[in-house]
C-alpha distance (Angstrom), angle and dihedral (degrees) to the residues before:
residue distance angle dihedral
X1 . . .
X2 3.84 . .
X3 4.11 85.9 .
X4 3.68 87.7 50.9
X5 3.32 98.9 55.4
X6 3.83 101.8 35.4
X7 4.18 84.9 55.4
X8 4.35 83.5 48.6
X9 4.05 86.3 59.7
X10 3.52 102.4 44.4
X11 3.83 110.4 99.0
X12 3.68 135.7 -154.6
X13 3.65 117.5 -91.8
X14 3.37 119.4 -100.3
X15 3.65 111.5 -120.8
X16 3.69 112.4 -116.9
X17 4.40 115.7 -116.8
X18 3.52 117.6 -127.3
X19 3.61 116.7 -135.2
X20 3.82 107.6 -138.3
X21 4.01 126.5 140.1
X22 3.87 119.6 -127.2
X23 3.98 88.8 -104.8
X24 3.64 101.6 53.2
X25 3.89 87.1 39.3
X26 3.53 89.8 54.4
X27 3.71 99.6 45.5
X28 3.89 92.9 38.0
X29 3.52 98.3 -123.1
X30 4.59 128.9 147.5
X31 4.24 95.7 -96.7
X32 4.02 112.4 -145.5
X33 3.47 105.8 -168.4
X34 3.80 115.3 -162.0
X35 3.28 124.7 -159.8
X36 3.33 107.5 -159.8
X37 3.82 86.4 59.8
X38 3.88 91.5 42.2
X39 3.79 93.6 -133.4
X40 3.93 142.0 55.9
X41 3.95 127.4 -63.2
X42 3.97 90.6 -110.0
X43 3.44 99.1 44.9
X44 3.53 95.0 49.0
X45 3.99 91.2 49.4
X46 3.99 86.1 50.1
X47 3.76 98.3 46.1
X48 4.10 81.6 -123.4
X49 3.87 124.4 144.3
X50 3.40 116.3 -102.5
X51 4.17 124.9 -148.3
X52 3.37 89.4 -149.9
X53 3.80 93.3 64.8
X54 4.07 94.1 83.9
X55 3.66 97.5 24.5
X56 3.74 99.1 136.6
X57 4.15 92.7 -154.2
X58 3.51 83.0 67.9
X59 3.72 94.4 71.5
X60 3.57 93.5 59.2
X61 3.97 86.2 50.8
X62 3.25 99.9 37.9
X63 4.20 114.2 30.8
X64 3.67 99.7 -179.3
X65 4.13 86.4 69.9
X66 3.72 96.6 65.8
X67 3.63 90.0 38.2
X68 3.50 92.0 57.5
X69 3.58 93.7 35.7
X70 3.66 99.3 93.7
X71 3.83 96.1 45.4
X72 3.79 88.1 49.1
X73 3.75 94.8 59.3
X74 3.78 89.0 49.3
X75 3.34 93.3 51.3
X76 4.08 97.7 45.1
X77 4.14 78.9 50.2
X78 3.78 93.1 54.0
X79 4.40 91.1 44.5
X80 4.00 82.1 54.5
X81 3.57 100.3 56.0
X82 4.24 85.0 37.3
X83 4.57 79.6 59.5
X84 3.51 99.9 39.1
X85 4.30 84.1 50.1
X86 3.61 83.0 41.5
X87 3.92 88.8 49.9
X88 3.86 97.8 44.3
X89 4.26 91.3 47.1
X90 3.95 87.9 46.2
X91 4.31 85.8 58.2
X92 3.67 91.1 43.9
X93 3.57 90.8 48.7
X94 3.86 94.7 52.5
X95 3.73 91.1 44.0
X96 3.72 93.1 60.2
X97 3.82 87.3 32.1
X98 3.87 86.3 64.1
X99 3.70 101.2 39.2
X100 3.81 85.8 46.0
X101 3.99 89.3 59.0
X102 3.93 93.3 52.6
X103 3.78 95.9 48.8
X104 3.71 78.2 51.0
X105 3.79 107.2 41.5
X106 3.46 97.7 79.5
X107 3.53 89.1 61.7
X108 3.52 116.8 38.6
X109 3.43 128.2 86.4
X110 3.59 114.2 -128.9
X111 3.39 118.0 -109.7
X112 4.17 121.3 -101.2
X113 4.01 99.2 -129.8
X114 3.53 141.8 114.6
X115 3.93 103.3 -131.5
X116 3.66 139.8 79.2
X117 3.76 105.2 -70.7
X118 3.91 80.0 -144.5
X119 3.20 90.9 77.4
X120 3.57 109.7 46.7
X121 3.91 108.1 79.9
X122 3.83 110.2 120.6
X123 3.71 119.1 -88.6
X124 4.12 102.7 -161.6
X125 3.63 90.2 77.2
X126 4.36 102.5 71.1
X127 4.05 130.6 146.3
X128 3.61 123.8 -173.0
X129 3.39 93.1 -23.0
X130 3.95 95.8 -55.1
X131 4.28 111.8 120.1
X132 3.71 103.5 -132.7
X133 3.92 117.7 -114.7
X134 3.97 97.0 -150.2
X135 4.10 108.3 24.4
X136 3.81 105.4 -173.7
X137 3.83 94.5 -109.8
X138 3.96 93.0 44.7
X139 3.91 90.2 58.7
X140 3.90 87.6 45.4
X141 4.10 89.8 51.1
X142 3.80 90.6 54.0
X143 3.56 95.8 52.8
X144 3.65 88.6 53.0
X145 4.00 86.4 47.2
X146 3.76 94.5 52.9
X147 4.01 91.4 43.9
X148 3.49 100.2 41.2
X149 3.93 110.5 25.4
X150 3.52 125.6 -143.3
X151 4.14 96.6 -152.6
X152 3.73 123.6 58.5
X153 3.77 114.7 165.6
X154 3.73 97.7 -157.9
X155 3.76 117.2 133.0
X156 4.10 92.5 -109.5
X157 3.79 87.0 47.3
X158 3.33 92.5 53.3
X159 3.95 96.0 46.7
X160 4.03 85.4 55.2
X161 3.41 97.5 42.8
X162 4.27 84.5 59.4
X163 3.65 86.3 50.9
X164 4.12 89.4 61.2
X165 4.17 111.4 117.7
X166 3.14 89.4 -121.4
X167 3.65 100.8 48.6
X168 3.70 93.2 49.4
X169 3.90 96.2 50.8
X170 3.99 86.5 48.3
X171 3.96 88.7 58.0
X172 3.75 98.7 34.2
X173 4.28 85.6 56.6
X174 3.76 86.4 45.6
X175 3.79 95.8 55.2
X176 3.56 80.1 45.9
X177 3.39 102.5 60.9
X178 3.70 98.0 35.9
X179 3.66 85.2 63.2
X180 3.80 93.0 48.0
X181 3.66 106.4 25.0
X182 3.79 98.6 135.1
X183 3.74 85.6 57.0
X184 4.03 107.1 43.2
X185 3.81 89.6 50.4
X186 3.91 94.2 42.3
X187 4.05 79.1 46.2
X188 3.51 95.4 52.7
X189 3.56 99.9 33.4
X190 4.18 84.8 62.3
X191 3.42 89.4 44.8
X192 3.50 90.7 62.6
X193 3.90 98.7 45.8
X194 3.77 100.9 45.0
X195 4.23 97.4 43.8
X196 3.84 87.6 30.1
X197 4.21 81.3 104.1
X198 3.86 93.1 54.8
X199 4.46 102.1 30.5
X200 3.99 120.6 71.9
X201 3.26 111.0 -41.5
X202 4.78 117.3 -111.6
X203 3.79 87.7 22.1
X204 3.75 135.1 151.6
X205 3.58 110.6 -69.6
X206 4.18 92.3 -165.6
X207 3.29 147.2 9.7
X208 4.04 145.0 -142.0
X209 3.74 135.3 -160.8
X210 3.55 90.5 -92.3
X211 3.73 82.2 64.8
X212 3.53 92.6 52.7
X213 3.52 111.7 46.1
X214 3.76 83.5 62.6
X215 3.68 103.1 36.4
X216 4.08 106.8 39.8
X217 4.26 95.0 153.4
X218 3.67 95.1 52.7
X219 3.59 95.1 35.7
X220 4.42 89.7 50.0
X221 4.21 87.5 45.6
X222 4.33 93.2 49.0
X223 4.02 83.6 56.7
X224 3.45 96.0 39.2
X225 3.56 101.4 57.4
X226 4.19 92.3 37.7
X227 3.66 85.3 57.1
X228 3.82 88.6 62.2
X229 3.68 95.5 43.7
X230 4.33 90.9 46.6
X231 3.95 110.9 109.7
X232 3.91 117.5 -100.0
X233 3.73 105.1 -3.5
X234 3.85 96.6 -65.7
X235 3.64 102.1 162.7
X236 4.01 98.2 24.5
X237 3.56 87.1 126.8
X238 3.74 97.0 52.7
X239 4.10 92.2 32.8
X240 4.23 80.7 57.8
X241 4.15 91.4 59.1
X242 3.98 88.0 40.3
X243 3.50 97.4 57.1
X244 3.87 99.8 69.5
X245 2.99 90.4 45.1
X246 4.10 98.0 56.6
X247 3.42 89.7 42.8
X248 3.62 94.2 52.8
X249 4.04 94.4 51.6
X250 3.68 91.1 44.7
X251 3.68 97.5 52.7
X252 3.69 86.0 41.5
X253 3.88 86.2 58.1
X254 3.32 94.5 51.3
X255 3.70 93.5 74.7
X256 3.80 101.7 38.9
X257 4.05 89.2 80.2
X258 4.04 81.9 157.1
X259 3.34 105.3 42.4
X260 4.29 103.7 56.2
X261 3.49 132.0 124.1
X262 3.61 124.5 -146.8
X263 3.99 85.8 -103.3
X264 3.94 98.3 52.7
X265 3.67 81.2 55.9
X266 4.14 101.1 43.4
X267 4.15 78.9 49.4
X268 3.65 85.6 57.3
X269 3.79 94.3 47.1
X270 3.99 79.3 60.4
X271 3.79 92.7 53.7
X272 3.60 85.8 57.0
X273 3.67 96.1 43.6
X274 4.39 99.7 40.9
X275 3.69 130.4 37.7
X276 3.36 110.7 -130.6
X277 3.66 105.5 -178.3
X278 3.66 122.8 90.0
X279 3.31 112.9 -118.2
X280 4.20 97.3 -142.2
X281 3.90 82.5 50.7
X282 4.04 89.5 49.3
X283 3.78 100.5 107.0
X284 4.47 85.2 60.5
X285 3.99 96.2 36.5
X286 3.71 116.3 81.0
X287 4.32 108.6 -125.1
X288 3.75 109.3 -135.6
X289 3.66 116.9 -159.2
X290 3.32 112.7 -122.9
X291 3.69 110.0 -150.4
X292 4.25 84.9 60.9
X293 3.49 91.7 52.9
X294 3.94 94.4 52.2
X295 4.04 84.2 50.1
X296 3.53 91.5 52.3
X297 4.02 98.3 47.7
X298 3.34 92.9 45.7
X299 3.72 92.9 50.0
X300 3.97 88.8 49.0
X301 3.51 90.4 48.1
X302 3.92 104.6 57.8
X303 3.74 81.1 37.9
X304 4.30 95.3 61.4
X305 4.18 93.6 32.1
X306 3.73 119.4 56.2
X307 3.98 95.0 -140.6
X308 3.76 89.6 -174.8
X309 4.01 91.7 72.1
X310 3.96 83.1 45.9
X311 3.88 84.8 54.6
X312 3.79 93.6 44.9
X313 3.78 98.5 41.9
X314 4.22 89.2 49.5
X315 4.07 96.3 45.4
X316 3.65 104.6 30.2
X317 3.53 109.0 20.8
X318 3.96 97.4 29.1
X319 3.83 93.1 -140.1
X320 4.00 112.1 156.1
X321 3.83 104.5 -174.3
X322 3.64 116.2 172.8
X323 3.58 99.9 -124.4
X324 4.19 93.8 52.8
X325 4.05 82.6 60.6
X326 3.72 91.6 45.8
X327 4.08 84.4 57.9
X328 3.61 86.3 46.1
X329 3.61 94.9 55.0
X330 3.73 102.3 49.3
X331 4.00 85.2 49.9
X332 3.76 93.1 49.1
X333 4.07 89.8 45.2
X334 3.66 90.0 47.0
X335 3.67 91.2 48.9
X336 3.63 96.6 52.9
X337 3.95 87.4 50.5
X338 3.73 89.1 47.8
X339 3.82 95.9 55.1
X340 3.58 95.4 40.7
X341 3.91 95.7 49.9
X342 4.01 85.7 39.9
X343 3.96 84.5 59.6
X344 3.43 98.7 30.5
X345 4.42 96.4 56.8
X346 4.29 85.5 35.8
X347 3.86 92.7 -109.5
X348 3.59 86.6 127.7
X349 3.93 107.9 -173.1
X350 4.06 133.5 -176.1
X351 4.16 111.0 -117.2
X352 4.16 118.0 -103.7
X353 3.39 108.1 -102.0
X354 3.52 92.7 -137.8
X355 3.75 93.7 49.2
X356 3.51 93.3 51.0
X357 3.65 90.5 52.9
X358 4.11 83.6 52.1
X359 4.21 89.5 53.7
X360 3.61 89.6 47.5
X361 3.84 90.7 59.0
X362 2.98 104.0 66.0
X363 3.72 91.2 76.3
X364 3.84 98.3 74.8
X365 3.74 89.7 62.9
X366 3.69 111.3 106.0
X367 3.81 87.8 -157.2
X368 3.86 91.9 63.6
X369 3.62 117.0 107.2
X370 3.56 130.5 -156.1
X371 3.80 94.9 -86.8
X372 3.49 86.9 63.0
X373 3.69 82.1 57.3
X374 3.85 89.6 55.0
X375 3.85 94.7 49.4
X376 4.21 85.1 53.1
X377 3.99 92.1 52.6
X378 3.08 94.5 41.1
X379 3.96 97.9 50.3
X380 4.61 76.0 50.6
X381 3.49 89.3 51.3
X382 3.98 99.2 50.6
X383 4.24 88.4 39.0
X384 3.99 85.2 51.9
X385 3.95 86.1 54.2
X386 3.49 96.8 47.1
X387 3.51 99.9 52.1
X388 3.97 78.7 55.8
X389 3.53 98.8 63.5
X390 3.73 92.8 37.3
X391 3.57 87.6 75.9
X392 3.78 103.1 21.2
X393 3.63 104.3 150.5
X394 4.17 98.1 48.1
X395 3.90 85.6 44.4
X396 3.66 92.9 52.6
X397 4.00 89.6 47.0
X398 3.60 92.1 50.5
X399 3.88 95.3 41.9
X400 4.02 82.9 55.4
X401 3.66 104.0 48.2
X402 3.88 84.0 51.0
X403 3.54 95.7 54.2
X404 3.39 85.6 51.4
X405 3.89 88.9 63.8
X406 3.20 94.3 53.1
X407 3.72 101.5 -94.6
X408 4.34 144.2 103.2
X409 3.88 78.8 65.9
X410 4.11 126.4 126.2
X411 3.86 111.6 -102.5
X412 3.85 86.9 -133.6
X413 3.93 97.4 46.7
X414 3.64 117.4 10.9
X415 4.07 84.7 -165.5
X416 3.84 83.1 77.1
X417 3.82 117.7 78.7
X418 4.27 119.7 -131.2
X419 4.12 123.7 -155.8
X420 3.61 95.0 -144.9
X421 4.01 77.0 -154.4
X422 3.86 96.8 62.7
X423 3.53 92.8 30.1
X424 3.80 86.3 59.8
X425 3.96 87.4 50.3
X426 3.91 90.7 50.2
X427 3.65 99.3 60.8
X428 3.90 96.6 39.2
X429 3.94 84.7 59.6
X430 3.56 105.8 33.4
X431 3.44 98.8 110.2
X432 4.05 84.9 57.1
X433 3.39 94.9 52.7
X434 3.76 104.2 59.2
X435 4.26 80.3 58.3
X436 3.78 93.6 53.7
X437 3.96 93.1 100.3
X438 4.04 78.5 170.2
X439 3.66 99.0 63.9
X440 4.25 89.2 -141.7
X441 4.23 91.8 131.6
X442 4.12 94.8 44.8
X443 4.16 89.2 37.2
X444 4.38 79.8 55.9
X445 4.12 96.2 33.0
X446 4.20 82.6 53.8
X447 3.82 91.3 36.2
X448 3.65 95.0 58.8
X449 3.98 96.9 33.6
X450 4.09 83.9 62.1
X451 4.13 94.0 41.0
X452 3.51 95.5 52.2
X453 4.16 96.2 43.8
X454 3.84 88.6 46.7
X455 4.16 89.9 45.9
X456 3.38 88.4 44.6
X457 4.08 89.6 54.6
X458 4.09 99.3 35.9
X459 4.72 84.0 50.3
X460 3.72 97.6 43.5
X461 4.06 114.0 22.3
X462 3.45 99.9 103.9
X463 3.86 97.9 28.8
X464 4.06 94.7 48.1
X465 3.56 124.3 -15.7
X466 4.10 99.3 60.0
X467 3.71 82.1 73.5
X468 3.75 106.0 42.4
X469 3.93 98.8 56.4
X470 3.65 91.6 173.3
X471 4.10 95.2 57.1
X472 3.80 82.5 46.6
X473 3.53 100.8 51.3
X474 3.78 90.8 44.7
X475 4.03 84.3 52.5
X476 4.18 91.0 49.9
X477 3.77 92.1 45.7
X478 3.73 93.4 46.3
X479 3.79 96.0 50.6
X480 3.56 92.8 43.9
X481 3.53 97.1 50.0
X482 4.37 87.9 48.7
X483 4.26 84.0 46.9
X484 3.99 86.9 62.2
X485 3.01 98.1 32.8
X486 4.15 92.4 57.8
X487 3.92 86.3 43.2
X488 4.09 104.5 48.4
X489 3.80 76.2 52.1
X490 3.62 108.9 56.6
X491 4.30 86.2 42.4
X492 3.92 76.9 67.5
X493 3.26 97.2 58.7
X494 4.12 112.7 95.6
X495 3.75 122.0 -120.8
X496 3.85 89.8 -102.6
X497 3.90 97.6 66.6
X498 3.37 94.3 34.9
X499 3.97 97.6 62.7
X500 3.93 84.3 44.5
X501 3.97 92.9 44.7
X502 4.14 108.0 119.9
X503 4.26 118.4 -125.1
X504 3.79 82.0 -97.5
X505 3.78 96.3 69.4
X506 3.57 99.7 35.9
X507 3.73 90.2 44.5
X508 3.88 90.1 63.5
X509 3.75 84.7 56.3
X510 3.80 92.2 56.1
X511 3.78 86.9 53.6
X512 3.18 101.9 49.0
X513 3.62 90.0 55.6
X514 3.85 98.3 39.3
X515 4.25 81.0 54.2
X516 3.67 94.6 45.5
X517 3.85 89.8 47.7
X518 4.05 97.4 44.3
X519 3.68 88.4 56.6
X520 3.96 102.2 37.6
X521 3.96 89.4 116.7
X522 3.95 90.0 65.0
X523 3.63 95.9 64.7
X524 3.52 123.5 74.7
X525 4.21 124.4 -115.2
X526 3.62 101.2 -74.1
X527 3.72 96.6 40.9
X528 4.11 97.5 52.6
X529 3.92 80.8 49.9
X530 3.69 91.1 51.8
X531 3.65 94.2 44.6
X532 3.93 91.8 54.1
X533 3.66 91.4 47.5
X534 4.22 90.5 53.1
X535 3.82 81.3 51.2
X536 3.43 99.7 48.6
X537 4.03 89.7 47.4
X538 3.40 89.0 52.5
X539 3.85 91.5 49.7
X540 3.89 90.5 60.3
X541 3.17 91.8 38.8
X542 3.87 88.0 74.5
X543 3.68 100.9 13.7
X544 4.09 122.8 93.8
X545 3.36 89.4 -103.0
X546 3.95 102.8 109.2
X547 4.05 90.2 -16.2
X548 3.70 124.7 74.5
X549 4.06 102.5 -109.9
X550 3.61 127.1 -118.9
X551 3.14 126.9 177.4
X552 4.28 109.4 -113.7
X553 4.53 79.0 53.5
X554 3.73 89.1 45.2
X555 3.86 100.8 46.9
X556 3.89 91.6 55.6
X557 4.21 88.7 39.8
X558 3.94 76.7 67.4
X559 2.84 101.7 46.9
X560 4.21 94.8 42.9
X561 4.00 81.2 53.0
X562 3.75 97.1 53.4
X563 3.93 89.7 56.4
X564 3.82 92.4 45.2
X565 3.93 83.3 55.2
X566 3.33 94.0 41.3
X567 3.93 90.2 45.3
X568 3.98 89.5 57.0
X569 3.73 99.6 54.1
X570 3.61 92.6 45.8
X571 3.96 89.1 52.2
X572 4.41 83.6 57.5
X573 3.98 93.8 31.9
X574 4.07 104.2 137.6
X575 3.78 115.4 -124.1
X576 4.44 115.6 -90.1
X577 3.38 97.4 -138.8
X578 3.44 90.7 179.7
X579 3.76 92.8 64.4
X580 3.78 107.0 101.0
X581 3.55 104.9 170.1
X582 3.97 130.7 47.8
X583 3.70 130.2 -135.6
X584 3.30 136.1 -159.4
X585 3.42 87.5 -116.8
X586 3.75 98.8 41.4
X587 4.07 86.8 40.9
X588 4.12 87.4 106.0
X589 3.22 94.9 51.5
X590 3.49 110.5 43.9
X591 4.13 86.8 33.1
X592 3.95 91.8 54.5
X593 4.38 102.1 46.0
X594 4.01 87.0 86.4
X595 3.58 99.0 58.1
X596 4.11 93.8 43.2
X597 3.61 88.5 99.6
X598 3.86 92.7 64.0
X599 3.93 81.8 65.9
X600 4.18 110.6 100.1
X601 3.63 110.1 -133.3
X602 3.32 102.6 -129.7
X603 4.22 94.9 60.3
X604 3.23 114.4 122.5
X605 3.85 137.2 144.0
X606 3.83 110.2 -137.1
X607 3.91 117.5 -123.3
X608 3.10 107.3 -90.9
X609 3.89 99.3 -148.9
X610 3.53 94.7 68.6
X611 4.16 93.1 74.6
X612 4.02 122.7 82.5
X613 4.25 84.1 -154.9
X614 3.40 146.5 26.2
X615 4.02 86.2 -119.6
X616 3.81 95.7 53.5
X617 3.98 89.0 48.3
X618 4.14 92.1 58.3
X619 3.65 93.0 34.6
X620 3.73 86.6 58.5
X621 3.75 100.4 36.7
X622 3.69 96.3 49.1
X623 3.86 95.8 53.4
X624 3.59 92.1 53.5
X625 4.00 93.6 44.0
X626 3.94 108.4 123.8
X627 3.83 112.2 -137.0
X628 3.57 98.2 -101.9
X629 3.92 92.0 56.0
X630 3.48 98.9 50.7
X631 3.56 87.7 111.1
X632 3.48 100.7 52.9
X633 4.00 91.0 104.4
X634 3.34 103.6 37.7
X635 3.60 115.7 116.3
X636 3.53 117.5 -90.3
């Protein structure tokens, strides 16, 4: 009886809520939610509203919420009288703004320059998010306007002012273009379809000579950069005239901080993004870094657009006008290129606050699309990476100790090494990433997986990991599993992105294979032959061979080639016995000369040059396989 009634009281268990806002349910992402921030991770890092904010469960849950609920409200009651005081000074300030201009007007000289005049009031000057009307230096720069004018139309003035740099590299371009029309818009019109994957996302897909006449720069860099992607040196002749003459406007921009346009500085987004020199011309062409350029655009662009209007007009006044998220675009797409480059040259930097708040805008357009998306994670990704490096040394200690514990290890193989940091990353975006047909945020997850194992072997080999073999092998393993990883990726990619790929993507690929090939000795037989074969695949992949060449595939083909090369020798390098201590740098060589005997003899990958197609090169190769290598180009 006691049984009976004991099994009578127990009740069915109450199924447990999930806490997950509307977003993240939607979008099928992990939600965080953190209370002291009263809403989710992801909705806090895209300035979105989160349901979860007044869900009244979530005091029970979470105490601290309704503590602070009352002091919240105060304070969000304090910040809207702060705006509307804001709002108020802002009209003031544009009423005397206005009347200050027509005291003024009859006595100013315009200004010679070829952008909105809206646009050109000095940004340095800023306070709480207000642009100032009259910075100190501004007023200073007038007076020395109206004193000492900047226009004269007499006839000499005007025969100097045709003499200007920049007035002679506008008309030299034009007289180039009017003799090749047909070809700079065809140019730039490719240009536009076969990087329209990679460039800011819903733009133009062609031009005119409408276009032109007011936008010479942009127009010079579109045909520029299609000349280097155009099959088998077709217009080398022509691309050998252009060349002066883009480098001529862009150093001319360079000093006209005042006087851009939002297309001079998108063009100089795709200086960043392209190379446009030719690399057999190199020792004539001037080699502009790229990481300065993105400082300098995106300097010159908060400087021309007043991105706090943007701000106001998107979270007060819920305006979404297509050419605020054009500005936004161009700022998020330099940003990316500005964090990567930042990582990538080990000038590791920590994001503007302000500018991150800018990149996080963008999400509350509903014209965004989900590449916009892509550009935001991947500006999260690179600022997770940074802060990284910032601190490498204390993040490598602390990374150790815990992998001493047992932890930072995959659930599935605890040989392979997690970043709790970019695992973190990885399941906010998920979702994203199954849409990113491109491959850009896995080519950058896998790019800074293998970066940060290699930096963490080339800082602290001789210091640490020499004697902790396991960390060490868990390290090697992990960064060659990221290398193919990055590589069996890019061979997915079709032709059509990969001519249109930036020098950030296919830069990745070089590293993976430069990593891969620096640290062949560690793997055993079968491995280093499956490493060469990945590399060899991804030579073809961009060579002629089977692919039409061009010259931004066929300059990293070389380079691809030169590691394979390099790869081999190293795999039948004879021991140094006179070599008694080990580098970091000369760790895979001196590491690798026990296991050289594992090699067979007779492996060898063919040279590659000596085959008119891809078809002739396997036909060949397999014929001549010996047994044992059969395998050497099976899949791995």
């Amino acid at each position: 009886m006691a049984t009976e009634e004991k099994q009578t009281t127990i009740r069915p268990r109450k199924k447990r809520k999930t806490y997950s806002c509307e977003l993240c349910r939607k979008f099928k992402t992990r939600c965080d939610f953190e209370p002291s921030e009263g809403k989710c991770y992801r909705c806090r890092m895209l300035n979105l509203d989160c349901s979860l904010t007044n869900d009244p469960e979530l005091n029970i849950k979470f105490p601290q919420v309704a503590a602070n609920e009352s002091s919240n409200n105060r304070t969000e009651q304090l910040e809207a009288h702060v705006r509307d005081m804001d709002r108020k000074m802002d009209i003031i300030l544009s009423k005397l703004g206005e009347v200050t201009s027509l005291l003024n007007m009859n006595n100013s000289a315009t200004r010679e320059n070829t952008v909105d005049h809206s646009f050109n009031t000095a940004y340095i000057s800023t306070t709480n998010g207000l642009k100032l009307q009259e910075p100190p230096l501004q007023l200073i720069q007038d007076i020395d306007t109206r004193l000492f004018p900047h226009q004269d139309n007499s006839e000499s003035a005007n025969l100097e002012k045709a003499k200007r740099p920049y007035v002679v590299a506008r008309l030299a371009f034009w007289d180039y273009f009017k003799e090749h029309e047909n070809v700079c818009l065809e140019l730039s019109h490719q240009f536009l379809m076969k990087s329209h994957f990679w460039i800011i996302p819903g733009g133009i897909k062609s031009i005119d000579r409408e276009f032109v006449e007011k936008h010479c720069f942009i127009t010079s860099v579109f045909t520029i950069i299609a000349m280097g992607f155009d099959e088998n040196d077709k217009y080398e002749k022509e691309q050998e005239e252009l060349y002066p003459l883009v480098e001529h406007l862009l150093t001319n921009t360079l000093t006209m901080f005042e006087k851009l346009i939002d297309h001079d500085i998108e063009a100089l987004l795709y200086c960043c993004m392209y190379r446009f020199t030719r690399k057999s011309k190199r020792y004539r062409q001037l080699s502009f870094n790229p990481l300065v350029l993105c400082n300098f655009a995106i300097n010159s662009l908060l400087n021309i657009v007043d991105f706090h209007k943007i701000k106001e007009r998107v979270l007060l006044e819920e305006q979404y006008n297509g050419i605020d998220l054009y500005h936004l675009r161009i700022l998020n797409s330099l940003t990316a290129c500005n964090l990567q480059f930042s990582i990538g040259f080990g000038t590791f930097t920590n994001q503007d606050p302000f500018i991150k708040e800018l990149n996080n805008l963008i999400a509350k357009f509903p014209q965004s699309n989900f590449r916009d998306d892509i550009k935001l994670s991947e500006i999260n990704l690179s600022d997770v990476v940074n802060g990284i490096f910032l601190n490498f040394k204390n993040y490598f200690w602390s990374f150790f100790n815990i992998f001493k514990q047992g932890g930072n290890r995959d659930r599935n193989d605890d040989a392979i090494l997690v970043f709790p940091e970019l695992d973190y990353w990885l399941k906010n975006w998920e979702e994203l990433l199954s849409k990113d047909n491109g491959g850009i945020l896995w080519f950058s997850y896998d790019f800074f997986y293998v970066m940060i194992c290699r930096c963490f072997i080339m800082e602290f080999y001789q210091q640490t990991l020499a004697q902790n073999t396991q960390f060490l092998d868990s390290i090697l393993l992990t960064m060659k599993q990221y290398c193919v990883s990055l590589l069996h990726g890019f061979l997915k990619l079709p032709p059509s992105l990969i001519k249109g790929a930036p020098i950030i993507t296919t830069n990745q690929v070089v590293y993976a294979c430069l990593t891969l090939c620096d640290f062949l000795h560690k793997f055993n037989a079968k491995e280093r032959q499956q490493t060469l074969n990945l590399c060899t695949k991804i030579y073809w992949h961009l060579n002629a061979i089977g692919e039409k060449r061009n010259e931004a595939t066929e300059n990293v083909a070389v380079i691809i080639k030169s590691l394979i090369d390099t790869g081999k020798k190293k795999m039948f390098s004879s021991p140094d016995s006179s070599n008694s201590k080990t580098s970091p740098n000369e760790f895979a060589r001196v590491e690798g000369l026990q296991q050289t005997s594992e090699i067979p003899q007779t492996f060898s990958i063919p040279d590659v040059n000596r085959f008119n197609s891809f078809e002739d090169f396997f036909q060949d190769f397999f014929e001549n396989l010996q047994p044992t290598a059969q395998h050497l180009f099976s899949d791995i």
